[in-house]
N, C-alpha and C positions, 0 to 999 in steps of 0.2 A: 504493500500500500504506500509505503513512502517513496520509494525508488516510482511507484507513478502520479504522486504527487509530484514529484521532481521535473518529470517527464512533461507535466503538464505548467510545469512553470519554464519549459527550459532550459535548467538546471543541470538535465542528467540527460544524455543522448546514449549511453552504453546498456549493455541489457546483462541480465543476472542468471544463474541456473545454479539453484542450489544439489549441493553434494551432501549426498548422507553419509552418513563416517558412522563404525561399530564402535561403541563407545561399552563393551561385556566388559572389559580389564578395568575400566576406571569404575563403573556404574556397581562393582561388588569390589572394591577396595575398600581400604579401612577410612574415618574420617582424617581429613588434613589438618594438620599441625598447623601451629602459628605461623610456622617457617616455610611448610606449602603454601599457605594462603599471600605470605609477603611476597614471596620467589614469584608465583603464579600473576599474581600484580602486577609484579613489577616487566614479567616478562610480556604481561598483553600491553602495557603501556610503552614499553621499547617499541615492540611491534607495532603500535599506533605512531608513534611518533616515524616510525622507518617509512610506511605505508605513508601520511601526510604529507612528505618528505619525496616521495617519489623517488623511497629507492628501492626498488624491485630486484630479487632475488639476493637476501640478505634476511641473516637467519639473526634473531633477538638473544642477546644474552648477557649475561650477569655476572659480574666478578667480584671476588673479594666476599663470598657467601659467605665465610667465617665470620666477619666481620655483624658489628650492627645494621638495619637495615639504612642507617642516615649515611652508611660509609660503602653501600656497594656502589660499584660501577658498571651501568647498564654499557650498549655498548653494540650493532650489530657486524656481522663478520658475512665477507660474500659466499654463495656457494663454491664460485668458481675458485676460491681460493683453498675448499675443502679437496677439490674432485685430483683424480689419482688417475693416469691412464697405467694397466698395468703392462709387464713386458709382455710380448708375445711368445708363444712355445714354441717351440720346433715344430711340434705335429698338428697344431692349431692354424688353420688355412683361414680363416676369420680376420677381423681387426679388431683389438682390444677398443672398447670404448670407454671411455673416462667414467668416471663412478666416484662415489662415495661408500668407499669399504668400513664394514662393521669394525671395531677393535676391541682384541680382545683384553682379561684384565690384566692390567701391566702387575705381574712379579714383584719388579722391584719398586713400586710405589711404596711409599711412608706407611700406609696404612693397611696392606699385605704384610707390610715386615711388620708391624706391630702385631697381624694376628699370628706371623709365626713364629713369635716366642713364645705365646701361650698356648699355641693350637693342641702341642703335646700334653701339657698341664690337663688342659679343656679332654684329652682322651680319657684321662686317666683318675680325674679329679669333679666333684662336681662343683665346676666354674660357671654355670651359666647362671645369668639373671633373670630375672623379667622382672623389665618397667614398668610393669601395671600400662593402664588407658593411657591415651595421650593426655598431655596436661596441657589444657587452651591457658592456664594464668597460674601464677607462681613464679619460684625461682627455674623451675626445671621447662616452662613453656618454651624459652629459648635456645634450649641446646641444640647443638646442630650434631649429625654424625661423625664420626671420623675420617668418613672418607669425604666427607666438607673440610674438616676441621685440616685436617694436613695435605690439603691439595692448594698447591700457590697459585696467587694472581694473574688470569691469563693476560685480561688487557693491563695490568702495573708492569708485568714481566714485557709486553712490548712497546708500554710507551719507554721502561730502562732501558730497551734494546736501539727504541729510535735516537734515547739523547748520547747512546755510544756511537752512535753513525756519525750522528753530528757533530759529536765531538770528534771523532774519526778524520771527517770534511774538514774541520778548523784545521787541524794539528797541519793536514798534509794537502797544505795550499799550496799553490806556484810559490817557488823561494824555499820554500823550507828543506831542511837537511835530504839528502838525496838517501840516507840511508834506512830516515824513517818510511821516506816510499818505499823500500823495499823492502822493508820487513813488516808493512799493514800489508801491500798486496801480495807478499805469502802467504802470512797469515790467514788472511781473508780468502785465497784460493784454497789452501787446507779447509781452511771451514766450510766454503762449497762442495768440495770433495767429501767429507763427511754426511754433509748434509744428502749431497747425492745416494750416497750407499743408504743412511737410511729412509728415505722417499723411498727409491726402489724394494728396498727388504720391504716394507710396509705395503706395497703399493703387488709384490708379486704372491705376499703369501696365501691367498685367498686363489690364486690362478692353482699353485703349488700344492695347497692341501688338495682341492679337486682334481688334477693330475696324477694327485699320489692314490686318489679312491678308484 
């Protein structure tokens, strides 16, 4: 009805077709926490602001979730910066098309290694807890998990990275010492080089398992 009030002022010349989406996983999950309902907020109003903004195909998200909700930083990141073309196999006659591959749990994350100092304890010992309900109000409303709690800043961790660029760009202006040019743009090749091996590790292991089945 609005979208043709719109139409009828004017307003809206484009047309709509809604999509129904299976909503079984969310519609028998447990109630949301304080900390779903901030997160869930904050991410449809990222995505509002992306969307008024005109900027299309750019996924909403939220950094610094450890933090209080007055210190996260929304923030959106483009698809095309996710997408992965993987290599081609040998016996694969096709063309690999770019994608966004699933990943799986990182090993050596903060919060893996923290379950495995206990996980043997937790075999042999009874360690487990339970929280009880969720708590909407209290001291315990805003805890977050751990694998919040020890996962670092994505967008703090690249705006660190953009002000070492630029400081990079200061150091090694026209005039300056000939040898610091050459030891940023080794440097900097190394780090390409790395970065390369792991793009591709990530980008083939998903061709790799299916090849191996």
């Amino acid at each position: 009805d609005e979208l043709k009030q719109r139409k009828k002022k004017g307003t809206f010349k484009g047309s709509f077709s809604p999509v129904c989406q299976f909503l079984g996983y969310q519609a028998r999950c447990s109630m949301p926490s304080d900390f779903d309902s901030d997160y869930a907020y904050a991410l449809g109003g990222t995505a509002a602001i992306l969307a008024s903004r005109s900027c299309n195909g750019y996924m909403a998200v939220i950094s610094d979730l450890a933090q209080p909700v007055e210190r996260w930083h929304p923030g959106g990141v483009p698809f095309t910066a996710m997408l992965q073309v993987p290599p081609q196999l040998p016996k694969e006659s096709f063309r690999p098309r770019p994608g966004i591959f699933p990943r799986k749990v990182d090993l050596e994350a903060p919060a893996f290694r923290a379950w495995k100092e206990v996980r043997d304890a937790c075999a042999r010992e009874e360690l487990y807890e339970n929280p009880g309900p969720i708590q909407l109000s209290g001291p315990a409303a805003s805890r977050v998990t751990k694998t919040i709690a020890k996962r670092f800043s994505y967008l703090r961790e690249l705006k660190g990275l953009k002000k070492h660029l630029e400081a990079l760009s200061t150091r090694c202006r026209p005039g300056c010492d000939l040898r610091q040019v050459k030891v940023a743009a080794q440097s900097l090749a190394t780090l390409n080089t790395i970065l390369d091996e792991l793009s591709e590790h990530a980008a083939a292991s998903p061709l790799l398992e299916r090849a191996m089945k």
